[in-house]
N, CA, C and O atoms as a Tinker XYZ file with bonds, in Angstrom:
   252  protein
     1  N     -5.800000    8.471000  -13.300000    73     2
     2  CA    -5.846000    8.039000  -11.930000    64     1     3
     3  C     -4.488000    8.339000  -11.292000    63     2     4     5
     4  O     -3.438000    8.085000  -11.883000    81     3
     5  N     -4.534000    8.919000   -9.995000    73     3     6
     6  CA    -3.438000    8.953000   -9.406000    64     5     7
     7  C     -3.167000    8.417000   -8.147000    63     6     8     9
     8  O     -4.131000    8.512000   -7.389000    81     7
     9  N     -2.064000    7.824000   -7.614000    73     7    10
    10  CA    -1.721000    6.652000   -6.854000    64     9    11
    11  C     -1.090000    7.446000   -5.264000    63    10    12    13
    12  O     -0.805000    8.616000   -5.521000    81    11
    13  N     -0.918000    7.227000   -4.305000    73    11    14
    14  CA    -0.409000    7.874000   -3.358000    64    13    15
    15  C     -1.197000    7.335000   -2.024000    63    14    16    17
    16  O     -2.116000    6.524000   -2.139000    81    15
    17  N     -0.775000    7.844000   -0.746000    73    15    18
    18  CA    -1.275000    7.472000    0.158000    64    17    19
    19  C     -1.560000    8.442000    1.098000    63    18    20    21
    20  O     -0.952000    9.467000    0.790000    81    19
    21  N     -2.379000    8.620000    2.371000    73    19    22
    22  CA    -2.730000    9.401000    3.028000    64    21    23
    23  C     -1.661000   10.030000    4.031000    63    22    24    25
    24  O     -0.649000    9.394000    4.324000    81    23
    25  N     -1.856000   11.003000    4.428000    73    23    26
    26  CA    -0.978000   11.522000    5.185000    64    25    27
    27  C     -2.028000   11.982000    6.301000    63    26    28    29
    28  O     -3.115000   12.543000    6.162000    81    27
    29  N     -1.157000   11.441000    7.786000    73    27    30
    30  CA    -1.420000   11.614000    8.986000    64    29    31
    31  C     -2.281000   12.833000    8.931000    63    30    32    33
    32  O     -1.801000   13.840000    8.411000    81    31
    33  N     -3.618000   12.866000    9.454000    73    31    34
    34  CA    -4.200000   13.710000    9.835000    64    33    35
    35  C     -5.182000   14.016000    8.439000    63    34    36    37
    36  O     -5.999000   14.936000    8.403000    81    35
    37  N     -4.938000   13.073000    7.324000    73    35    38
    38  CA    -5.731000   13.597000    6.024000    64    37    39
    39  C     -7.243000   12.334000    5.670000    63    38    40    41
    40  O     -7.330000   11.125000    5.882000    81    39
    41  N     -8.074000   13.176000    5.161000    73    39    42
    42  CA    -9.114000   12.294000    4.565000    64    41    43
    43  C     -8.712000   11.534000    3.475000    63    42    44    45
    44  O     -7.562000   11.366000    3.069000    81    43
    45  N     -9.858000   11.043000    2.988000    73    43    46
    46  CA    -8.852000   10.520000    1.609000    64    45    47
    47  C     -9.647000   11.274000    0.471000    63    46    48    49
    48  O     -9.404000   10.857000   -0.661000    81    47
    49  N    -10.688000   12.462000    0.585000    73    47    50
    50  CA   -10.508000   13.625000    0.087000    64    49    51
    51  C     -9.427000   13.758000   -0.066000    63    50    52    53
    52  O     -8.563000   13.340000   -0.837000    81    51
    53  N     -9.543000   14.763000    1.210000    73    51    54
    54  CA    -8.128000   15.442000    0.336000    64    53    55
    55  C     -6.677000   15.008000    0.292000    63    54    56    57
    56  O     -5.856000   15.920000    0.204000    81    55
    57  N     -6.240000   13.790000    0.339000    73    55    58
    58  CA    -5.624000   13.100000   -0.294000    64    57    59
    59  C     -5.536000   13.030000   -2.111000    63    58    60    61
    60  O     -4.556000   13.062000   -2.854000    81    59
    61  N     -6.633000   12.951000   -2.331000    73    59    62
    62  CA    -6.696000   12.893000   -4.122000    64    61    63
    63  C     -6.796000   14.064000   -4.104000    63    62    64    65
    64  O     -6.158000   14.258000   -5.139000    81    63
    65  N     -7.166000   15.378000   -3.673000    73    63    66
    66  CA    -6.541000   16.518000   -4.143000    64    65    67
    67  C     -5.511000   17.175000   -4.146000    63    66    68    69
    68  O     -5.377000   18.261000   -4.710000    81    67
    69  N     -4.612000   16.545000   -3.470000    73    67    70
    70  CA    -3.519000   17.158000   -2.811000    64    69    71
    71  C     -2.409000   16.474000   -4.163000    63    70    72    73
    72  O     -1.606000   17.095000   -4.860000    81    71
    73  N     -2.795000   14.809000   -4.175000    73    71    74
    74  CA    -1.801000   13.933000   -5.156000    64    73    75
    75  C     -2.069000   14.252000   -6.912000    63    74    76    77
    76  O     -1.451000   13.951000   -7.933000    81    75
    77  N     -3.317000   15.011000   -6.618000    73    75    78
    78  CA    -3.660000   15.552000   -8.182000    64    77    79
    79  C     -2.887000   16.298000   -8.276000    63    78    80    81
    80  O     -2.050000   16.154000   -9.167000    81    79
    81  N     -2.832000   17.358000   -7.447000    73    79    82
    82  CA    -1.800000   18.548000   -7.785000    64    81    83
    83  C     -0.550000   17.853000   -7.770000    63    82    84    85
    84  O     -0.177000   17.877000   -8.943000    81    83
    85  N      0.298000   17.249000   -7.087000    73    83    86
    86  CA     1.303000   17.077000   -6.919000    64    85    87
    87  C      2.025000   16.057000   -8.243000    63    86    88    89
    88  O      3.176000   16.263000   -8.628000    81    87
    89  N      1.079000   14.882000   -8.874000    73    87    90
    90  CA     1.223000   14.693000   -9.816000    64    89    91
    91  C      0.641000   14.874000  -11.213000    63    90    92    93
    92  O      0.885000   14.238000  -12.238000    81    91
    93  N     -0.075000   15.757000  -11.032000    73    91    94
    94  CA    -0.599000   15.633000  -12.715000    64    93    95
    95  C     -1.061000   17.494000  -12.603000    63    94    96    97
    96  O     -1.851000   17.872000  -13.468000    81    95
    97  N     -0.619000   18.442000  -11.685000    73    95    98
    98  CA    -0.537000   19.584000  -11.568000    64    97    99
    99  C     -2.169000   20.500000  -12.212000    63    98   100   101
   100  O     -2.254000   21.481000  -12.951000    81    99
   101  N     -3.522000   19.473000  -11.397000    73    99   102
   102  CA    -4.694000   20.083000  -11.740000    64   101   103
   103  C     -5.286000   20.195000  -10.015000    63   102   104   105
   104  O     -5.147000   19.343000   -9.137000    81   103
   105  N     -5.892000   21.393000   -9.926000    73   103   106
   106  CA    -6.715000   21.849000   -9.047000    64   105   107
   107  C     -8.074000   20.871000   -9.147000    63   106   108   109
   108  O     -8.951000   21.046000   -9.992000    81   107
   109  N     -8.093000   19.909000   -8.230000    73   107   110
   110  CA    -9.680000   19.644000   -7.705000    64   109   111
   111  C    -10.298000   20.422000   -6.308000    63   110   112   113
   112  O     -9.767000   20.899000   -5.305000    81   111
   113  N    -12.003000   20.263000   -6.892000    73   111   114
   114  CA   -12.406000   20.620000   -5.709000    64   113   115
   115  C    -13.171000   19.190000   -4.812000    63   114   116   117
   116  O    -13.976000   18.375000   -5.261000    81   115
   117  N    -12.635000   19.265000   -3.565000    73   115   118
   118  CA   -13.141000   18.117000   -2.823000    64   117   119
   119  C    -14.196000   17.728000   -2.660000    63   118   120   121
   120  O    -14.568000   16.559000   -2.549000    81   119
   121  N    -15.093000   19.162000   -2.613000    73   119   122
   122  CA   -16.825000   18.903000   -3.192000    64   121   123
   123  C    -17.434000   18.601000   -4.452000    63   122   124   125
   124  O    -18.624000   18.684000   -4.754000    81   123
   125  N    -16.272000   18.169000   -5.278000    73   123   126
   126  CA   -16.995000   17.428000   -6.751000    64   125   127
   127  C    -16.799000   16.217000   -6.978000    63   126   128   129
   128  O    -17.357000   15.627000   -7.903000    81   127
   129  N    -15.959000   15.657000   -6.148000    73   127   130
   130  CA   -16.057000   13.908000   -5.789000    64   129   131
   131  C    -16.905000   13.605000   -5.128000    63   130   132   133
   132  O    -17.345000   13.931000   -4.026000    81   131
   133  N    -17.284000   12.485000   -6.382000    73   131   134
   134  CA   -18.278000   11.707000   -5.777000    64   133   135
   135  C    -18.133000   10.135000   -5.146000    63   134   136   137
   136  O    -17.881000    9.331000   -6.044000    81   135
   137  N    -18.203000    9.729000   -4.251000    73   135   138
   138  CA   -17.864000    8.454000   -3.736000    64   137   139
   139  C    -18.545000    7.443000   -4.511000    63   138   140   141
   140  O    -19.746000    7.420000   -4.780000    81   139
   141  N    -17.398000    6.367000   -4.939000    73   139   142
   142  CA   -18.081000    5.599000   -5.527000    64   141   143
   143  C    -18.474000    4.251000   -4.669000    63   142   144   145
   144  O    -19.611000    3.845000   -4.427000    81   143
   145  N    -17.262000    3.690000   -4.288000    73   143   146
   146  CA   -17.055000    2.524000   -3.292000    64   145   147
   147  C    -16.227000    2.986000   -2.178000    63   146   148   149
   148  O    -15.529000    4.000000   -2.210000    81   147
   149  N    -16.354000    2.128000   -1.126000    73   147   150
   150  CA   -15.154000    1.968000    0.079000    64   149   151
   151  C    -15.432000    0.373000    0.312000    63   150   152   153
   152  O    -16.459000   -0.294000    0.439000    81   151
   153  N    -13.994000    0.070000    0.308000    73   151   154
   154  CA   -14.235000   -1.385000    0.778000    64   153   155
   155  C    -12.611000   -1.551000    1.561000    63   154   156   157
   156  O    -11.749000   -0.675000    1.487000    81   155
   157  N    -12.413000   -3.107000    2.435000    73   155   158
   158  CA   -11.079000   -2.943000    2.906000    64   157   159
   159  C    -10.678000   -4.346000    2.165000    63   158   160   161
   160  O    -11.345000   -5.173000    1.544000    81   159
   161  N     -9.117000   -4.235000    2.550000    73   159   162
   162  CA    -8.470000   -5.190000    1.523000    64   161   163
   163  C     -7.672000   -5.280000    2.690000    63   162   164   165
   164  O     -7.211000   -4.250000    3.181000    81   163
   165  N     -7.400000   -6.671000    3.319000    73   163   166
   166  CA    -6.359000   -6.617000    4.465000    64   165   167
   167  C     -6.912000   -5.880000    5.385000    63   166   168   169
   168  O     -8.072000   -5.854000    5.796000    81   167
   169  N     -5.479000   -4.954000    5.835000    73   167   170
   170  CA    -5.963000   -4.047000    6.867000    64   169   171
   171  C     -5.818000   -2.200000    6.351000    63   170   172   173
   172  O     -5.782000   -1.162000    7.011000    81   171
   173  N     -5.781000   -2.406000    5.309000    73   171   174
   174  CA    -6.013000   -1.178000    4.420000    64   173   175
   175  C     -7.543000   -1.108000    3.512000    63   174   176   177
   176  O     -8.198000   -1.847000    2.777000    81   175
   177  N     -7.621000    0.200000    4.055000    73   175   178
   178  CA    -9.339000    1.058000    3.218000    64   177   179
   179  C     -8.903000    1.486000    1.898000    63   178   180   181
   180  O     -7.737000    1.859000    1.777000    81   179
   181  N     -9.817000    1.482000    0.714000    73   179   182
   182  CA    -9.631000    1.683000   -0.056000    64   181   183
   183  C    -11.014000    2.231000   -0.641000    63   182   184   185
   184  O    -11.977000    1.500000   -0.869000    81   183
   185  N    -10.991000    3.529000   -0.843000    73   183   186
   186  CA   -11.968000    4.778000   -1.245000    64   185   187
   187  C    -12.045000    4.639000   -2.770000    63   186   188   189
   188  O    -10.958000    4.499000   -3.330000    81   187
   189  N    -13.386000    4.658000   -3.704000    73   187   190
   190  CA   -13.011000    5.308000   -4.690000    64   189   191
   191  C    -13.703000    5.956000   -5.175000    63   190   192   193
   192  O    -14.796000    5.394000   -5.113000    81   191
   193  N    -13.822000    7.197000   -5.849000    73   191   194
   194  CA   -14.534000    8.611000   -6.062000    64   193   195
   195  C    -14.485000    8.650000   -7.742000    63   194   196   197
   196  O    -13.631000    8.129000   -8.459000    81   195
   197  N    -15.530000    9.339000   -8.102000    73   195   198
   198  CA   -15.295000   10.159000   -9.388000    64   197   199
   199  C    -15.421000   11.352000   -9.385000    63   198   200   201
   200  O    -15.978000   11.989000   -8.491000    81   199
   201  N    -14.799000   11.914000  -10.622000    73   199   202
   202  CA   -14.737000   13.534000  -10.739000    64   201   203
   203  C    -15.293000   13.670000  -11.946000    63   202   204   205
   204  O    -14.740000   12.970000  -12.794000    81   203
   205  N    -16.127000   14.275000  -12.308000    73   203   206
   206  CA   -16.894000   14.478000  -13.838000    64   205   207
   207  C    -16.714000   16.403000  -13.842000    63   206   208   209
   208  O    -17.275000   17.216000  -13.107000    81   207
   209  N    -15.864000   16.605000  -14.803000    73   207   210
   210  CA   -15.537000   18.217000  -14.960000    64   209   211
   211  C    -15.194000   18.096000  -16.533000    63   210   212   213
   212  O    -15.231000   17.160000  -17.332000    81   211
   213  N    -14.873000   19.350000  -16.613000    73   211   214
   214  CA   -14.211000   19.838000  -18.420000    64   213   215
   215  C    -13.064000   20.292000  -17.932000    63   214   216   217
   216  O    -13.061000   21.055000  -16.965000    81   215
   217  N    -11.846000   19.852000  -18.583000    73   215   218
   218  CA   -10.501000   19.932000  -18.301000    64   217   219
   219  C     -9.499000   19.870000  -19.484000    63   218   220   221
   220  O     -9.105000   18.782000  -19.904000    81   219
   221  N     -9.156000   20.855000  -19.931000    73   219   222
   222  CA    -8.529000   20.759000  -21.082000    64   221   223
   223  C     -7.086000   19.985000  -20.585000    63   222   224   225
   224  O     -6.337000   20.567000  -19.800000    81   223
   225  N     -6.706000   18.388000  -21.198000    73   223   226
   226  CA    -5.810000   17.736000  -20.840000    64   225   227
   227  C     -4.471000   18.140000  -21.518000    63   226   228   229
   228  O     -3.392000   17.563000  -21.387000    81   227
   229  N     -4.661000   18.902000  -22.037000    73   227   230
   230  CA    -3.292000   19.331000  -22.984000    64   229   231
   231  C     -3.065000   20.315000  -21.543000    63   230   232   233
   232  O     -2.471000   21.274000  -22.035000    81   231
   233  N     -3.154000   20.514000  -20.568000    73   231   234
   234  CA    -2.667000   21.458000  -19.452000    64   233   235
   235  C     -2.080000   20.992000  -18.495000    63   234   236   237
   236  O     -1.391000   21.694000  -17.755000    81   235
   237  N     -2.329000   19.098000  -18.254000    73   235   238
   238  CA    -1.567000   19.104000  -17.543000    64   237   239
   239  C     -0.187000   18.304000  -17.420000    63   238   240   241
   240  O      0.171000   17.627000  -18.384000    81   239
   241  N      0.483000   18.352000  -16.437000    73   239   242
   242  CA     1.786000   18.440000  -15.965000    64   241   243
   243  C      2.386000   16.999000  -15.874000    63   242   244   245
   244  O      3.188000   17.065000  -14.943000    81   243
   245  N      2.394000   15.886000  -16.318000    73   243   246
   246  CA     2.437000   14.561000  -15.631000    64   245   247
   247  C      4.274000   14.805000  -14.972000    63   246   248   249
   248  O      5.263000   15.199000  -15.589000    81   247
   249  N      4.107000   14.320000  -13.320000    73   247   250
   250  CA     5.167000   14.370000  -12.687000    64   249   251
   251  C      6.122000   13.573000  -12.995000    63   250   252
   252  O      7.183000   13.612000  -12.372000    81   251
């Protein structure tokens, strides 16, 4: 799982693709998340998706 927040003008797609790459240095595609929940907490949304792929983990990068 990777942690981060949206940036002006971003979904929260591609938010988790963008923070994948940036921390754990793997290419997602935004069309293989699947939404799991959205709910709000306060005055913050909170999305959550799965990704079901084959990914050899010995590849990636932890930041």
């Amino acid at each position: 799982m990777t942690g981060g927040s949206v940036i002006l003008g971003e979904n929260s797609k591609d938010t988790i693709v963008r923070e994948s790459k940036e921390e754990l240095d793997i290419d997602i595609n935004a069309n293989d998340l699947k939404l799991i929940t959205k709910f709000k907490t306060g005055n913050v949304w909170i999305d959550t998706y799965i990704l079901k792929c084959d990914y050899d983990i010995s590849k990636m990068k932890f930041q």
